[in-house]
DOZA-458569 format. One line per field, with one value per atom (N, C-alpha, C): residue number from 1; x, y, z. Coordinates in nm, 3 decimals, decimal comma. Example, Ala and Ser with C-alpha at 12.3 -4.5 7.8 and 13.67 -1.06 7.14 Angstrom:
2
marza <- (1; 1; 1; 2; 2; 2) $
x <- (1,319; 1,230; 1,320; 1,285; 1,367; 1,290) $
y <- (-0,569; -0,450; -0,330; -0,225; -0,106; 0,003) $
z <- (0,780; 0,780; 0,780; 0,708; 0,714; 0,787) $
This chain:
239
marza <- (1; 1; 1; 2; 2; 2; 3; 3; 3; 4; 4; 4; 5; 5; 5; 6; 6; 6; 7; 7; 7; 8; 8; 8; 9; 9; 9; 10; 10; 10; 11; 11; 11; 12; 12; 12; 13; 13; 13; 14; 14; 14; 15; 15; 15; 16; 16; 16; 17; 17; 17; 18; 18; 18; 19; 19; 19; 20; 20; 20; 21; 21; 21; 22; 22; 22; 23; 23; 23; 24; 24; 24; 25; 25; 25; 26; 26; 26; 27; 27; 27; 28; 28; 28; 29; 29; 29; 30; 30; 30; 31; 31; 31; 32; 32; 32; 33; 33; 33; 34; 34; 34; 35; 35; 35; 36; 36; 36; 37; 37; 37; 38; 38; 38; 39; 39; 39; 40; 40; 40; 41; 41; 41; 42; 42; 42; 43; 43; 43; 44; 44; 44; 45; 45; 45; 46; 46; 46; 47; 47; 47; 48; 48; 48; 49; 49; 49; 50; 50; 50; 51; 51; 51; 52; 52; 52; 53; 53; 53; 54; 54; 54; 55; 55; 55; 56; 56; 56; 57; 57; 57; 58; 58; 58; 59; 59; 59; 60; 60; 60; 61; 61; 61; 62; 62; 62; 63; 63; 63; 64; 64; 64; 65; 65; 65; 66; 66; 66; 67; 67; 67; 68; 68; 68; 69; 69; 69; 70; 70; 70; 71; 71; 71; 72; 72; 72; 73; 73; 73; 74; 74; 74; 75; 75; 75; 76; 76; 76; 77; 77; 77; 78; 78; 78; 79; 79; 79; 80; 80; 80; 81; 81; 81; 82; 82; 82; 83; 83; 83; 84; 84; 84; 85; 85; 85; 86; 86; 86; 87; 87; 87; 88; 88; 88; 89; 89; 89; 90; 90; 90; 91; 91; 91; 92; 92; 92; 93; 93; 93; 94; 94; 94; 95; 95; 95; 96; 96; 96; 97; 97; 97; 98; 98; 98; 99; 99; 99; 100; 100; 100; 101; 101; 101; 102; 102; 102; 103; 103; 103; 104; 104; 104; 105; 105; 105; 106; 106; 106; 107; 107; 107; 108; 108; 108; 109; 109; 109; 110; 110; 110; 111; 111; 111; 112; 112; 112; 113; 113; 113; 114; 114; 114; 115; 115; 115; 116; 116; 116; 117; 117; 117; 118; 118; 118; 119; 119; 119; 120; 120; 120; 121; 121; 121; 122; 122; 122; 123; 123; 123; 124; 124; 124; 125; 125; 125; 126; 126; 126; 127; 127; 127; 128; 128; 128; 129; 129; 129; 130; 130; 130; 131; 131; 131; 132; 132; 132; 133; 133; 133; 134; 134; 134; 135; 135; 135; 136; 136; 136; 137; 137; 137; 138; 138; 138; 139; 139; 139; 140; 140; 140; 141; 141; 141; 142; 142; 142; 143; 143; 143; 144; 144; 144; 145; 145; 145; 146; 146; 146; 147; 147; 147; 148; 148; 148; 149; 149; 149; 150; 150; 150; 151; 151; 151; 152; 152; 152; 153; 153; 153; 154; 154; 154; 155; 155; 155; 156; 156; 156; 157; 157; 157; 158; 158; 158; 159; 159; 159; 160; 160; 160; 161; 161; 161; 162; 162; 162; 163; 163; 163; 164; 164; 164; 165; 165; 165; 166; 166; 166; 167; 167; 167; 168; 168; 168; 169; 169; 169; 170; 170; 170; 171; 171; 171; 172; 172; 172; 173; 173; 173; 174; 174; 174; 175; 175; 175; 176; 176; 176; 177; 177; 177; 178; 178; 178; 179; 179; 179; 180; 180; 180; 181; 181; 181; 182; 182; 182; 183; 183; 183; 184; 184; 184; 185; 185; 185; 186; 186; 186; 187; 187; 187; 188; 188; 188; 189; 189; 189; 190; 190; 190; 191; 191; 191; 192; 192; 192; 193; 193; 193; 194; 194; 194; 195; 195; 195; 196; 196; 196; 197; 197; 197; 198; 198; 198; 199; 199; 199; 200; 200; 200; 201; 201; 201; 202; 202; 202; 203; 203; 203; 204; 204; 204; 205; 205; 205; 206; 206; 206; 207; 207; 207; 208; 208; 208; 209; 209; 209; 210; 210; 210; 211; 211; 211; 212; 212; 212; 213; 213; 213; 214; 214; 214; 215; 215; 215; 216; 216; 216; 217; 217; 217; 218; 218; 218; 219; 219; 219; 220; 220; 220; 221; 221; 221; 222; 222; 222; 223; 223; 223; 224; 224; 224; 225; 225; 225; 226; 226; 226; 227; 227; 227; 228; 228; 228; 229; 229; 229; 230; 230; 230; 231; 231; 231; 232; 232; 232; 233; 233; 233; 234; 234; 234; 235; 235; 235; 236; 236; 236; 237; 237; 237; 238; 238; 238; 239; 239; 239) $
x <- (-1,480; -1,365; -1,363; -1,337; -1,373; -1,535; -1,570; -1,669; -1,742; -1,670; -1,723; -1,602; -1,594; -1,533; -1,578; -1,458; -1,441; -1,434; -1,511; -1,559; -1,451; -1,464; -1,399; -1,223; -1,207; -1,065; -0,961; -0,944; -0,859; -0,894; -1,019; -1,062; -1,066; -0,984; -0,970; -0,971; -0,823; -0,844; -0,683; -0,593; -0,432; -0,380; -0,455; -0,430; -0,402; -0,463; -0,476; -0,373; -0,355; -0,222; -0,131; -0,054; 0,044; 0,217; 0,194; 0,256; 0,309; 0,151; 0,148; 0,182; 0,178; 0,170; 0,352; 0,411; 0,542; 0,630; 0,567; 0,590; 0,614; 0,478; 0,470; 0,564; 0,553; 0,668; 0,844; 0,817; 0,996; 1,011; 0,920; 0,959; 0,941; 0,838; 0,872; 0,990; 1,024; 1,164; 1,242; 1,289; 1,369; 1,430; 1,267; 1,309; 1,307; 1,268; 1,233; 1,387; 1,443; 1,502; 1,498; 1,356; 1,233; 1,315; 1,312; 1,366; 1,279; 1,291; 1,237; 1,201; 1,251; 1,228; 1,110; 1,116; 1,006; 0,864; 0,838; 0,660; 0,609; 0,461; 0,431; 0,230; 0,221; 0,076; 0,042; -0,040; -0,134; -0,277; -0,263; -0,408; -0,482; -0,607; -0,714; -0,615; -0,594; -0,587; -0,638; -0,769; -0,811; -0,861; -0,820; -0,784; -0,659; -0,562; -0,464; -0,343; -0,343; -0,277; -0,139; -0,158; 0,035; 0,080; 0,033; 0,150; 0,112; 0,048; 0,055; 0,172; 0,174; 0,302; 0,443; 0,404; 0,544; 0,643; 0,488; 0,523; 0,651; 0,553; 0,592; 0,767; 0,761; 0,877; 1,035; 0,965; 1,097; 1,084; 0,979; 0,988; 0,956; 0,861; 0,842; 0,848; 0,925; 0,835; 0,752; 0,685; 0,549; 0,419; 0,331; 0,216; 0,211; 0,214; 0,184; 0,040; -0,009; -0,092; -0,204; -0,314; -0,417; -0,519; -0,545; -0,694; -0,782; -0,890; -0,993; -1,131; -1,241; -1,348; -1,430; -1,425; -1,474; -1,394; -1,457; -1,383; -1,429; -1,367; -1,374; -1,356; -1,442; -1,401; -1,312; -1,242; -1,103; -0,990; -1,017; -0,861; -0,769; -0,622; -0,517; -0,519; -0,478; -0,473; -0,304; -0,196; -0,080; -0,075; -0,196; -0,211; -0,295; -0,274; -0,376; -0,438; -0,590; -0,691; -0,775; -0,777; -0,841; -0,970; -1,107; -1,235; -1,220; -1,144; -1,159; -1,109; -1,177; -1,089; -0,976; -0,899; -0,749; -0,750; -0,805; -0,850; -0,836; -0,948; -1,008; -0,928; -0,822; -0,728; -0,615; -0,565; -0,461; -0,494; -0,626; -0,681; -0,669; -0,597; -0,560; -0,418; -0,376; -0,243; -0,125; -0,104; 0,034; 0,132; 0,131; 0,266; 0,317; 0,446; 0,561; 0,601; 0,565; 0,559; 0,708; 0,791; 0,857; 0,831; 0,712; 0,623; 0,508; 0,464; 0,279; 0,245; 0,191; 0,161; 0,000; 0,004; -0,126; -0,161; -0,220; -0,208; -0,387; -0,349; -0,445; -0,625; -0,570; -0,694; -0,713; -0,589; -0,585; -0,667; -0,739; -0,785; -0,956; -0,972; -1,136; -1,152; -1,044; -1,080; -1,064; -1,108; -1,080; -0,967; -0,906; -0,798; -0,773; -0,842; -0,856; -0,803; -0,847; -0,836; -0,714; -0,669; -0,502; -0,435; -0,457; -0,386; -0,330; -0,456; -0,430; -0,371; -0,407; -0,377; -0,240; -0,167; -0,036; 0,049; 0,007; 0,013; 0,069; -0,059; -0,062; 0,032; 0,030; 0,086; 0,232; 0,295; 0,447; 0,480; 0,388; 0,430; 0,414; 0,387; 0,351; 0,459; 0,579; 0,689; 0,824; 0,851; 0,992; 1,136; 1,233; 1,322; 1,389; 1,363; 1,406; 1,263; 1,181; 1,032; 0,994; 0,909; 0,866; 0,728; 0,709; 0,517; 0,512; 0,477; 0,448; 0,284; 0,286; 0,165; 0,131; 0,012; 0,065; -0,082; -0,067; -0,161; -0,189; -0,278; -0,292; -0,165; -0,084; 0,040; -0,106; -0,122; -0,231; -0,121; -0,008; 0,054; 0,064; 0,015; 0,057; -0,029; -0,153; -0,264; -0,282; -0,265; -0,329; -0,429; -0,523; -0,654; -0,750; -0,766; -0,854; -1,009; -1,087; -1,207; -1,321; -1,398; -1,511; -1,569; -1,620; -1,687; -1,664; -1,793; -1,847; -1,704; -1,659; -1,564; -1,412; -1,426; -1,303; -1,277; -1,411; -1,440; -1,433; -1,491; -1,480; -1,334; -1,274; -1,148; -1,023; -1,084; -0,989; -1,042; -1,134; -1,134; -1,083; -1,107; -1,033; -0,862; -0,830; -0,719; -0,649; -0,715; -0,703; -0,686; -0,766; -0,785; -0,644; -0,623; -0,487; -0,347; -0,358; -0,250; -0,275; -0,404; -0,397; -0,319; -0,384; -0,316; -0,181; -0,145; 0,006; 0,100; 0,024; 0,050; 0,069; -0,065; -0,028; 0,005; 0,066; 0,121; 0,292; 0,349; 0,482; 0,457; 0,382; 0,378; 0,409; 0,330; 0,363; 0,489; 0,551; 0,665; 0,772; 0,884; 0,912; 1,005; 1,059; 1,173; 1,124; 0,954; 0,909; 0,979; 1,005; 1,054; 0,927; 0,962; 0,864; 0,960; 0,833; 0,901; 0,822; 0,822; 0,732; 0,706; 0,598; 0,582; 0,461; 0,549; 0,446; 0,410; 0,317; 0,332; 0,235; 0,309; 0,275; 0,130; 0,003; -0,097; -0,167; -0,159; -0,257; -0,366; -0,529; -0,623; -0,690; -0,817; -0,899; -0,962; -1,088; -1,160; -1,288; -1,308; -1,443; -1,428; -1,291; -1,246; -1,289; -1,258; -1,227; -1,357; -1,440; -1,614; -1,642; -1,633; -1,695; -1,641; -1,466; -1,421; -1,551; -1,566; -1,656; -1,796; -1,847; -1,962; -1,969; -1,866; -1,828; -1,797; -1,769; -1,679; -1,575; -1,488; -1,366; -1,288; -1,314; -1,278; -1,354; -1,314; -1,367; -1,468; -1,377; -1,468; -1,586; -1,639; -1,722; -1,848; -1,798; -1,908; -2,002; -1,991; -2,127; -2,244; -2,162; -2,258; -2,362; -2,453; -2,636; -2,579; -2,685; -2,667; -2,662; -2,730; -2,780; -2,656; -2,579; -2,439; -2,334; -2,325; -2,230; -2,243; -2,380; -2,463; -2,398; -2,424; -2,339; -2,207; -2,128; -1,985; -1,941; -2,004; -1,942; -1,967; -2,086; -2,069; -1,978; -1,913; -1,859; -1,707; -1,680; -1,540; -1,586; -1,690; -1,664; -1,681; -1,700; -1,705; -1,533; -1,496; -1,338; -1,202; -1,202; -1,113; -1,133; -0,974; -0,990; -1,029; -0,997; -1,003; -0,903; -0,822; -0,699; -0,741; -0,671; -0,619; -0,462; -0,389; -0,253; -0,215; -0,178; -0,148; -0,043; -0,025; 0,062; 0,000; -0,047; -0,079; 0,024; 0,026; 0,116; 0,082; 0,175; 0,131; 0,285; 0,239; 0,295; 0,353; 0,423; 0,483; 0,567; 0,509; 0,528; 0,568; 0,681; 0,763; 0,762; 0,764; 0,804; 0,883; 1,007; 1,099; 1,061; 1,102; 1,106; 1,274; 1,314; 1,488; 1,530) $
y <- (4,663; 4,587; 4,449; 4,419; 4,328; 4,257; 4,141; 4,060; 4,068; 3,974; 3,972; 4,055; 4,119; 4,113; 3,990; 4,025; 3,902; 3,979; 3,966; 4,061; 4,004; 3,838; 3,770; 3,708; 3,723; 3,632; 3,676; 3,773; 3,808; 3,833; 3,752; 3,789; 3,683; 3,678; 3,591; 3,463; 3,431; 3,339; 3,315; 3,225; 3,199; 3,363; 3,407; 3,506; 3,652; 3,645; 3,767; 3,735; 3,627; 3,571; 3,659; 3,701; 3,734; 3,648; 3,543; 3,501; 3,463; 3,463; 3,439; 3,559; 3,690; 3,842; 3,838; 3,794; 3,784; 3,766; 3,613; 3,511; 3,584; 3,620; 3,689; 3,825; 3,933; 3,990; 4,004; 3,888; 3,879; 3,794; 3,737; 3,724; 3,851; 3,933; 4,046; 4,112; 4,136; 4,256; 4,154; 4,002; 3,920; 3,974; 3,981; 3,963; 4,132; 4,217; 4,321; 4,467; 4,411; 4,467; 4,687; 4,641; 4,822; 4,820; 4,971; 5,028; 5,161; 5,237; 5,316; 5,426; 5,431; 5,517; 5,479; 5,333; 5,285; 5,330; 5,321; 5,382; 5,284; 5,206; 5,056; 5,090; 5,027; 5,027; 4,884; 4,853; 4,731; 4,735; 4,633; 4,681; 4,521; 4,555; 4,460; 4,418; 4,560; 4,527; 4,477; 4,475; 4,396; 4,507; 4,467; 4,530; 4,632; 4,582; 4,648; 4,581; 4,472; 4,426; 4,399; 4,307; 4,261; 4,452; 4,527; 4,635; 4,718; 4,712; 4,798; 4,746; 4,624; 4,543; 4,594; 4,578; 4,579; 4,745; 4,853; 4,956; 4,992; 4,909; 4,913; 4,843; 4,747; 4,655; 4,717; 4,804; 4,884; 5,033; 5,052; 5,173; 5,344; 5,264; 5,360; 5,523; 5,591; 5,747; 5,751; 5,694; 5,783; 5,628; 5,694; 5,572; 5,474; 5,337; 5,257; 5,268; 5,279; 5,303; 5,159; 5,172; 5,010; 5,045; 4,993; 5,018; 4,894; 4,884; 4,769; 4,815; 4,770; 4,776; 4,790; 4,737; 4,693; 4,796; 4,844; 4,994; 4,944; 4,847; 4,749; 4,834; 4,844; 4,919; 4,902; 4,800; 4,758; 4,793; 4,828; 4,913; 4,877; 4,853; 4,952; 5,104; 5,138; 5,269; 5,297; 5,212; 5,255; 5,290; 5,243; 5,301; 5,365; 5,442; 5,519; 5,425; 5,429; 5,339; 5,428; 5,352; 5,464; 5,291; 5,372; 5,269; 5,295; 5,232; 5,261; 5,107; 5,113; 4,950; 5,035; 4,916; 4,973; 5,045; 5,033; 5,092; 5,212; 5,245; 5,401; 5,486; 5,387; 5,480; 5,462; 5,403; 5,440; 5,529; 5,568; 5,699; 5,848; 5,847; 5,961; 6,000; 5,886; 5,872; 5,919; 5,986; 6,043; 5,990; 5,921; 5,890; 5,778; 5,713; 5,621; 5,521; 5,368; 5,307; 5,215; 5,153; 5,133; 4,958; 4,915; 4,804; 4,845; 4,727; 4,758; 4,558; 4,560; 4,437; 4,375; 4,247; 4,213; 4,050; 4,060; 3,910; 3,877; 3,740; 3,678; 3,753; 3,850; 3,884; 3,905; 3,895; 3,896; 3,841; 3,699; 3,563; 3,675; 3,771; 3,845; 3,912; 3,922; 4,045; 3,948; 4,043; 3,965; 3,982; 3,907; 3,850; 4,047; 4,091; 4,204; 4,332; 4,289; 4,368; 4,357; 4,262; 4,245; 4,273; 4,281; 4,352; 4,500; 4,555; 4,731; 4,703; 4,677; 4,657; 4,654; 4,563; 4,524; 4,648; 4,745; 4,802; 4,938; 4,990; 5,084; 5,094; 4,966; 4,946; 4,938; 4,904; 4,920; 5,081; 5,165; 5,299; 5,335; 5,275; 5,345; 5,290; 5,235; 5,180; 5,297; 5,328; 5,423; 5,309; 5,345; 5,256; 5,191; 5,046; 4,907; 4,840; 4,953; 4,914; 4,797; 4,719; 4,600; 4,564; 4,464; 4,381; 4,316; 4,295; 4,148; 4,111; 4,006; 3,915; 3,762; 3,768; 3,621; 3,599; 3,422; 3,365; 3,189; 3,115; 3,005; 2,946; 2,819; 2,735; 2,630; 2,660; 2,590; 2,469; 2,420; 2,296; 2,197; 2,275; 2,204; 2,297; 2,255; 2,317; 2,202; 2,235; 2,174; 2,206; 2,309; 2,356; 2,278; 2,236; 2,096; 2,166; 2,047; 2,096; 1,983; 2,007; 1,874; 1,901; 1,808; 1,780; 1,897; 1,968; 2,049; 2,196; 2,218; 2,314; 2,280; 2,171; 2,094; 2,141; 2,112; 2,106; 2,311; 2,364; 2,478; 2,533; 2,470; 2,550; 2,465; 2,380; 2,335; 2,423; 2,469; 2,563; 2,704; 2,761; 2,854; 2,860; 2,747; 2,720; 2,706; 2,632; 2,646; 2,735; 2,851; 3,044; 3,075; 3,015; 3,062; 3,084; 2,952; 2,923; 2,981; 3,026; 3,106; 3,213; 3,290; 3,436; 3,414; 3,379; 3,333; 3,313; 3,220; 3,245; 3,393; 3,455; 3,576; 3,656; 3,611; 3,744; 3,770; 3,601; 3,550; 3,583; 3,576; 3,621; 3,778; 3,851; 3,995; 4,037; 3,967; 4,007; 3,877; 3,837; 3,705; 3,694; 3,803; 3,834; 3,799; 3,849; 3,787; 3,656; 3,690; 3,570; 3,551; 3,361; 3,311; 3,271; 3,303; 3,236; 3,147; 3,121; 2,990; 3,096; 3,114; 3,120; 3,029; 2,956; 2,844; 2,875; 2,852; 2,877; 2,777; 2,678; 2,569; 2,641; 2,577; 2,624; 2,476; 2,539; 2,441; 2,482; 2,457; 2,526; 2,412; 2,414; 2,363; 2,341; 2,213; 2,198; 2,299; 2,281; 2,392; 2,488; 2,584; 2,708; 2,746; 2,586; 2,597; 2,577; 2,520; 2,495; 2,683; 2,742; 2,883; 2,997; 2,916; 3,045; 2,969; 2,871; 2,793; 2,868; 2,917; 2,921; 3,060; 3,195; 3,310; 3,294; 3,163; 3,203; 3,279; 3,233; 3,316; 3,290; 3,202; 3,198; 3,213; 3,280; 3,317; 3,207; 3,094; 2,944; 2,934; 2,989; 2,955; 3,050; 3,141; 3,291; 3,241; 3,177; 3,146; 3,005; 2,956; 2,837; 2,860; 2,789; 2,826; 2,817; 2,832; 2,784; 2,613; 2,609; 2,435; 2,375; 2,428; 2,387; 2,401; 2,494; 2,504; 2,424; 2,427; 2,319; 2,156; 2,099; 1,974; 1,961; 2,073; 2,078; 2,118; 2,134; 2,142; 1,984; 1,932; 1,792; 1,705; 1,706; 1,659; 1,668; 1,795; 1,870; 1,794; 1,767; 1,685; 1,542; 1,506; 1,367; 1,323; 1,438; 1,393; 1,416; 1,523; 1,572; 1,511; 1,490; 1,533; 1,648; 1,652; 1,756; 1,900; 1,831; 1,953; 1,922; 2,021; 2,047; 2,107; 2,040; 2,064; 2,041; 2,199; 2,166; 2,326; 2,311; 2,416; 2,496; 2,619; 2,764; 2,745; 2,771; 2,752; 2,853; 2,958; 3,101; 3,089; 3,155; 3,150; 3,306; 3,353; 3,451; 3,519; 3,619; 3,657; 3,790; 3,820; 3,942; 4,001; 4,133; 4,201; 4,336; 4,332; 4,424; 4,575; 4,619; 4,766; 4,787; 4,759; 4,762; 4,910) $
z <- (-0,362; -0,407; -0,346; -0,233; -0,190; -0,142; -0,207; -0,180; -0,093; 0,050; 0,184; 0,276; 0,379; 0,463; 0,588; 0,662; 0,770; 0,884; 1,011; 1,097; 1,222; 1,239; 1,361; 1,297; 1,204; 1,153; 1,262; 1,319; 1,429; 1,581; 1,613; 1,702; 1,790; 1,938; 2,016; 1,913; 1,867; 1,780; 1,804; 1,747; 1,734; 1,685; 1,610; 1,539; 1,613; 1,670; 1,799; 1,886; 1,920; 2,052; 2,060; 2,134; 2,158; 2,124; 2,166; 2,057; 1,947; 1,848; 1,748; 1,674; 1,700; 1,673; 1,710; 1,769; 1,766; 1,744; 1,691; 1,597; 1,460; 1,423; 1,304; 1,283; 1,391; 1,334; 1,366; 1,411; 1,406; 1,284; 1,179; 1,082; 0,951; 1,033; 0,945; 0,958; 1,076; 1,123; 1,038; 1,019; 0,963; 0,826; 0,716; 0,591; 0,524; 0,609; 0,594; 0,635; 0,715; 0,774; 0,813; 0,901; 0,892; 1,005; 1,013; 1,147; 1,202; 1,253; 1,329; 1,258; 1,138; 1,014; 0,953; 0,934; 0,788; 0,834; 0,703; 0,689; 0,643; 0,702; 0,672; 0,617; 0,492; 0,575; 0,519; 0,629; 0,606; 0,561; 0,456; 0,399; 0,449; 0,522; 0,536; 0,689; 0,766; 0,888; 1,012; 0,988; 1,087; 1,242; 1,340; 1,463; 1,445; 1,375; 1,349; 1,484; 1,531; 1,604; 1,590; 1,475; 1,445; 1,416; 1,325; 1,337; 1,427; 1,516; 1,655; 1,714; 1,728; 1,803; 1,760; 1,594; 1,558; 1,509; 1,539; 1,574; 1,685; 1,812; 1,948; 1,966; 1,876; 1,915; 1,818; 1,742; 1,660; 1,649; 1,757; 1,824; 1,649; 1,565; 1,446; 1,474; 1,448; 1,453; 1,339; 1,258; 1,177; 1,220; 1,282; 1,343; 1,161; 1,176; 1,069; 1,036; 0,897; 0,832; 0,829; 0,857; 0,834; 0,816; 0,729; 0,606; 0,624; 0,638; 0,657; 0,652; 0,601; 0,576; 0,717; 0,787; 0,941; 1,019; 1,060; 1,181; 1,342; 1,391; 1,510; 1,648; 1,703; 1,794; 1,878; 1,902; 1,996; 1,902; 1,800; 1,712; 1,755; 1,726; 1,814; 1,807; 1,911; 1,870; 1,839; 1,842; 1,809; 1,660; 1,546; 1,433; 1,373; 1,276; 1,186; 1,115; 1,139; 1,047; 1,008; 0,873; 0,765; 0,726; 0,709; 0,729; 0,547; 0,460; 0,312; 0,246; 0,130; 0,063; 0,012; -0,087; -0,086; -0,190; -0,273; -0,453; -0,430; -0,336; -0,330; -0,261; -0,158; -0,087; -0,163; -0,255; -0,297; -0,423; -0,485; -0,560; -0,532; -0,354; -0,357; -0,263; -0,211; -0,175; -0,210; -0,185; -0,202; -0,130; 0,003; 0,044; -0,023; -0,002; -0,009; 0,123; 0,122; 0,226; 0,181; 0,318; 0,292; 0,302; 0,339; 0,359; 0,342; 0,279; 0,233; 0,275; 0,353; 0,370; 0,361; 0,353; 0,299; 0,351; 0,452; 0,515; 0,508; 0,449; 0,364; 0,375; 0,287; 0,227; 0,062; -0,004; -0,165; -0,209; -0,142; -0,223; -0,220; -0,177; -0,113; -0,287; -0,318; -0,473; -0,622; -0,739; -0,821; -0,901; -0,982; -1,052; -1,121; -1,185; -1,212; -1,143; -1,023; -0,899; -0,842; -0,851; -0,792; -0,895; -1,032; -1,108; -1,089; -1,103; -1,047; -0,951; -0,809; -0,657; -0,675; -0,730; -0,764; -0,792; -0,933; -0,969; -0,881; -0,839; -0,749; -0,598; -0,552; -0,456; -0,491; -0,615; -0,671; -0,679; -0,717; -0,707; -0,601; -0,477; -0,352; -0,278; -0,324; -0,253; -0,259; -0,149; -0,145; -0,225; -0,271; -0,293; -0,150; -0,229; -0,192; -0,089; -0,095; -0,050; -0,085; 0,000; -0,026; 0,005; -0,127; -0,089; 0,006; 0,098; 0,148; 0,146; 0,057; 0,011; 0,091; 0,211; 0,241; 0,191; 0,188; 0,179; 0,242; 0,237; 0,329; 0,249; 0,286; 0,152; 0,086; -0,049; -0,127; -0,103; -0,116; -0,128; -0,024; 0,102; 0,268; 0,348; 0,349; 0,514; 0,572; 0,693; 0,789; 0,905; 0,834; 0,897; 0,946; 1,061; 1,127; 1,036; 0,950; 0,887; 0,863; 0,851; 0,836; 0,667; 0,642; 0,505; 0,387; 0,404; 0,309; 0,360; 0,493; 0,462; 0,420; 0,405; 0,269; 0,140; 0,139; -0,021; -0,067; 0,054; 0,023; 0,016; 0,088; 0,108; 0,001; -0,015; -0,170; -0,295; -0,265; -0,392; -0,359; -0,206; -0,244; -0,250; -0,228; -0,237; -0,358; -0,439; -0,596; -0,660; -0,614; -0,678; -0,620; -0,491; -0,394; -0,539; -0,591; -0,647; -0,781; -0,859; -0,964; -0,905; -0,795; -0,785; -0,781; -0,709; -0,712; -0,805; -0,956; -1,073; -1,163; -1,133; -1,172; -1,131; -1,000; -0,908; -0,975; -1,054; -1,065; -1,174; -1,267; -1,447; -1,456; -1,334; -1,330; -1,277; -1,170; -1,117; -1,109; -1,199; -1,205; -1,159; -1,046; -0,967; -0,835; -0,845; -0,708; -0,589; -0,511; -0,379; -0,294; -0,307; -0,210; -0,065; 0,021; 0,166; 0,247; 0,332; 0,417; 0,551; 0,618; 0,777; 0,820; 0,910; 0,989; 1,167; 1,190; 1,312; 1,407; 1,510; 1,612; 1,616; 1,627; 1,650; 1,806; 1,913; 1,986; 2,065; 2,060; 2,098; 2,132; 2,231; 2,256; 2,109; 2,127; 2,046; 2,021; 2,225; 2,214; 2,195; 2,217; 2,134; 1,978; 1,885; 1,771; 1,734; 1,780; 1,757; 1,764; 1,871; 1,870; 1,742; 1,719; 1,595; 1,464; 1,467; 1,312; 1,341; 1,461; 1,497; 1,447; 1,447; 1,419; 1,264; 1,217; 1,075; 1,016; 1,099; 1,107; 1,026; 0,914; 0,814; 0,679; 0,597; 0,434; 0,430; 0,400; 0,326; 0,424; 0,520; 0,581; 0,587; 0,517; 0,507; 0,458; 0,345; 0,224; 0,277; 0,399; 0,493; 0,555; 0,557; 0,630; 0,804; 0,879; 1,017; 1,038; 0,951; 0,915; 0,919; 0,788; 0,755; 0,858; 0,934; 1,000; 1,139; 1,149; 1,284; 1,211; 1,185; 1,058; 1,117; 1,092; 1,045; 1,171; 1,269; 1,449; 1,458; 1,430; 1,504; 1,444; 1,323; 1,247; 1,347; 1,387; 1,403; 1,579; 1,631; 1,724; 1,719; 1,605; 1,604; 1,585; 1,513; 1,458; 1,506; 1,585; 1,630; 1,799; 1,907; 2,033; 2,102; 2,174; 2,310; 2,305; 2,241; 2,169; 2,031; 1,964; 1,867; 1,840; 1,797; 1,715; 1,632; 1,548; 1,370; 1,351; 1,215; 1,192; 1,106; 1,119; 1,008; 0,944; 0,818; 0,730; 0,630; 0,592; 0,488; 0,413; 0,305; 0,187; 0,206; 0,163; 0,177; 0,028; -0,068; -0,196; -0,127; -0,160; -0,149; -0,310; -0,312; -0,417; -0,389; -0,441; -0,435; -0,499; -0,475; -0,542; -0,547; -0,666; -0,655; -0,706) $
């Protein structure tokens, strides 16, 4: 189902932070309003970090559910990870989540694929259950980038805003929201996440290319780096 997976996107990165994981779900506990009851799963979890946390911080009785291709050996263990794409696990699923979340990995499948996905994942919502869909804001990034990973990431940014289109043609009740979050890191930090490819747009680059696009990212940038992650946020109700 999905293309490439992404091995480092959460790995010693803003993303992994502790604050940033805090950040992130006190805007989930925000719009979500889950309590110690809800049943969550995340698909294209990763480590499974943000809902280990946010297990921990609203205290869940049923462990939150995280599905990812990559079975990482630093897991959390505060959740159940299942090593399956989402297709095949929601082919035999029987439960009802009261959150199904999805942080930017939609843009990995095709237009096709988020159709069903969509689909499936609406019957897998208990009432007043909810999507959460994020993705980069195609209208406002400010991802520090050099040349050729510009150009890449304006296109996937472009696809960003098809899905988005047909995410709103399918559900036209859908609500958008904004989460931004202060990002400040070293440079030579940010040279080693490019060196890992810790981002999508960078999977399909030679060594050559990415050798280029460090000297570039040191020709251009200081010693810091400060900018804002900026995600798009597509909710879908189950009313």
């Amino acid at each position: 189902m999905v293309k490439k997976n992404i091995k480092n996107w959460d790995n010693k990165t803003w993303l992994s932070s502790n604050s940033y994981i805090k950040s992130f779900n006190k805007f989930l506990i925000k719009e979500t309003k889950l309590n110690k009851n809800s049943k969550i799963l995340d698909i294209g979890c990763g480590r499974g970090k943000i809902i280990g946390s946010l297990s921990s911080k609203i205290k869940l009785i049923n462990k939150p559910i995280g599905i990812d291709l990559v079975n990482h050996k630093d897991k959390d263990k505060r959740i159940t990870f299942k090593k399956v794409d989402a297709l095949s696990f929601f082919r035999d699923n029987k439960k009802r989540f009261d959150l199904i979340l999805i942080k930017q990995t939609v843009h990995l499948l095709q237009l096709n694929q988020i159709k069903i996905l969509l689909r499936k994942m609406s019957k897998s919502l208990n009432i007043k259950g909810k999507i959460f869909i994020f993705m980069l804001n195609p209208n406002n990034n400010e991802i520090p980038n050099f040349k050729l990973m510009r150009k890449k990431l304006l296109i996937s940014l472009k696809r960003d805003k098809e899905i988005l289109g047909l995410i709103s043609s399918l559900y036209p009740k859908r609500t958008l929201k904004n989460f931004s979050y202060k990002v400040e890191i070293t440079k030579k930090t940010y040279i080693k996440m490019i060196k890992k490819k810790y981002i999508s747009t960078l999977l399909s680059l030679s060594n050559k290319q990415i050798l280029n696009g460090i000297n570039e990212i040191d020709f251009k940038y200081g010693k810091k780096l400060r900018f804002s992650d900026k995600l798009i946020c597509i909710i879908i109700k189950n009313i």
